[in-house]
C-alpha positions in Angstrom: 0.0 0.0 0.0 0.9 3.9 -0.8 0.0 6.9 0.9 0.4 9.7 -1.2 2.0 12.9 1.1 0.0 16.2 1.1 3.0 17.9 -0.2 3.1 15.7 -3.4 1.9 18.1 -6.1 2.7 16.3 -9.5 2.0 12.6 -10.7 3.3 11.5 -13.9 0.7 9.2 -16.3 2.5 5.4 -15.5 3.9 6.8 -12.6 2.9 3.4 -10.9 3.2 1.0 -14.3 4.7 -2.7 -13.0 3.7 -2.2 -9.3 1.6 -5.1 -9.8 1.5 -6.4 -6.6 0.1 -2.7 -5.5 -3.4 -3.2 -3.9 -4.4 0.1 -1.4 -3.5 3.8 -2.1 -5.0 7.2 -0.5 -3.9 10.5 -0.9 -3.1 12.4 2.5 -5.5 14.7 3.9 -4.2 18.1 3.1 -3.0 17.7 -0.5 -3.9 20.2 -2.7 -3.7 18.6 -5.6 -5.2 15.3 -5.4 -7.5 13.3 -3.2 -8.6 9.6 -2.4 -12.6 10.8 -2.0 -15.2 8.7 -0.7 -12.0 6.0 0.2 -11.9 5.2 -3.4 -8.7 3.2 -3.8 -7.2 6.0 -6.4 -5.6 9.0 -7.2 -8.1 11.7 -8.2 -7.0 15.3 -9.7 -9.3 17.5 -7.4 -8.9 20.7 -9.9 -10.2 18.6 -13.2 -11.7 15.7 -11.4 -10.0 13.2 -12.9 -8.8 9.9 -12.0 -5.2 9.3 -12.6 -4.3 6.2 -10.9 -6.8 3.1 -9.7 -6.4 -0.5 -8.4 -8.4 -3.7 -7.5 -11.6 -2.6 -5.9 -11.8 1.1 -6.9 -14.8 2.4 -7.4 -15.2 5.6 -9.4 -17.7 8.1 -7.5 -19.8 9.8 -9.3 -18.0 13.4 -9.0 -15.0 12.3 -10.8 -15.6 13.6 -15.1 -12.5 12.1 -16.6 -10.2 9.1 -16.5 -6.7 9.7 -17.0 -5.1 7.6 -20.1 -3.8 4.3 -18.5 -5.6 5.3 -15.3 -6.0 1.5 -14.2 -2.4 0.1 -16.4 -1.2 -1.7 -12.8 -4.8 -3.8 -13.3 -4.1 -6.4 -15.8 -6.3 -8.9 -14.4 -9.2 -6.6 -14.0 -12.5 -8.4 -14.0 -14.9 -5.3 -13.4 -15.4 -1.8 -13.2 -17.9 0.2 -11.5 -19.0 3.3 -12.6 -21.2 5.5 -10.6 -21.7 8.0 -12.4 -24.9 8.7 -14.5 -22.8 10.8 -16.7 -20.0 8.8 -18.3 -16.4 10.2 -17.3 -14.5 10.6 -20.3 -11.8 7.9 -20.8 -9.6 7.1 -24.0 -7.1 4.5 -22.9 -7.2 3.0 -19.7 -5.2 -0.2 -19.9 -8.4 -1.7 -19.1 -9.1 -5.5 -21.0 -12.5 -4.5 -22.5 -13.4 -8.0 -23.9 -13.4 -9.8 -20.7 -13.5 -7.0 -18.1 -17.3 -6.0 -17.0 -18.8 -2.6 -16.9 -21.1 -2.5 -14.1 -23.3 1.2 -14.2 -26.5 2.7 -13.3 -29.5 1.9 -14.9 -30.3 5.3 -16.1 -27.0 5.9 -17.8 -26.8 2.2 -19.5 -27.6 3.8 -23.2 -24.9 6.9 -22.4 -22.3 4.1 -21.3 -23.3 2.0 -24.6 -22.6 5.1 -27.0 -19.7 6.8 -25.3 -16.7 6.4 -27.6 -14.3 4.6 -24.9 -16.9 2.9 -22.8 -19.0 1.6 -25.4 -15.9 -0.5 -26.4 -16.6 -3.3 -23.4 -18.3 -6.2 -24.7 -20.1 -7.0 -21.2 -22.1 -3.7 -19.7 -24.2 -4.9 -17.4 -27.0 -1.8 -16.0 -27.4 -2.5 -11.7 -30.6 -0.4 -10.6 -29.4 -1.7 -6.8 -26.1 0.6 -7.4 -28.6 3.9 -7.8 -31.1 2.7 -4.5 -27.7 1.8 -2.0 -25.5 4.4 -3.7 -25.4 7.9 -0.6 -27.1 10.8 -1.2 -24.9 12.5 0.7 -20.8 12.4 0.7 -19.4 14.1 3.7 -15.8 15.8 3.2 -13.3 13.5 5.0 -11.5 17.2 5.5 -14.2 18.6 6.8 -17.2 16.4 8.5 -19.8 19.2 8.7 -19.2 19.7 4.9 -22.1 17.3 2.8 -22.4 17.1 -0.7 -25.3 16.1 -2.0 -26.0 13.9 -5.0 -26.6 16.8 -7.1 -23.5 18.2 -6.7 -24.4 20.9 -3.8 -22.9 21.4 -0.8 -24.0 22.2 2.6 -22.5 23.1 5.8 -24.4 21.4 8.9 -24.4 23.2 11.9 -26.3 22.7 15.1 -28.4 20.5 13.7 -29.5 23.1 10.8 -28.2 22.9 7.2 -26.8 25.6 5.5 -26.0 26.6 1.7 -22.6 27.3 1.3 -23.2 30.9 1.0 -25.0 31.0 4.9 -28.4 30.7 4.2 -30.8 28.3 6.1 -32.6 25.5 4.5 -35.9 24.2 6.0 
């Protein structure tokens, strides 16, 4: 396992490329730069969203828009991925085998994953309607616990059992 220090500011595409015995890695709270969100199992790119680095057992949150180039190269027995996002993030290349690896996504985004360019590529995409009922409405911030974002991308402080917009205005 790697942990990634906050002061680390610059990840190089194949930065990881033969660490195949490489199973855990998390970012340090505090970097700047990148971020292991929801425990994720990867190296995201908090300015662009985009997820540079992931192993065995990764799964993508739905936040993250973009998959860096040979994001998951350390993975070359990957059976599945699982996408949560009801957008696809846009991939080209991620060292991923997509005639035997499954693509496991929401329901409502099965035809977007079928037509996307990259994603479309996998022979076996299989759409989960349990992923969309069990996935959180709500992802705290690991740096900051009274920090929520909702599914919809808003965030909200909590504070004395009120919720707030992130400008300071109550919401009933």
């Amino acid at each position: 396992s790697i942990t990634i220090p906050n002061s680390v500011m610059g990840i190089e595409n194949r930065a990881f490329m033969g660490c195949s015995g490489l199973t855990s890695i998390r970012v340090e709270d505090g970097n700047t730069k990148y971020d292991s969100r929801e425990n994720c199992n990867a190296i995201i790119e908090i300015a662009t969203n985009t997820l540079i680095a992931g192993w065995q057992n990764t799964p993508i949150p739905n936040r993250v828009t973009s998959i860096g180039d040979y994001a998951f190269w350390c993975c070359p027995s990957l059976t599945s991925i699982t996408c949560l996002g009801t957008t696809p993030p846009e991939a080209n290349e991620l060292a991923a085998p997509t005639t035997t690896c499954t693509l496991i996504v929401p329901q409502s985004a099965y035809n977007a994953y079928v037509r996307h360019a990259y994603w479309g590529q996998f022979l076996n995409i299989v759409p989960s309607s349990e992923m969309e009922s069990s996935a959180p409405d709500i992802y705290i911030n690991p740096a900051n616990p009274a920090q929520k974002l909702l599914r919809n991308g808003q965030v909200y402080i909590l504070k004395d059992d009120k919720t707030y917009t992130i400008m300071g205005a109550q919401i009933q």
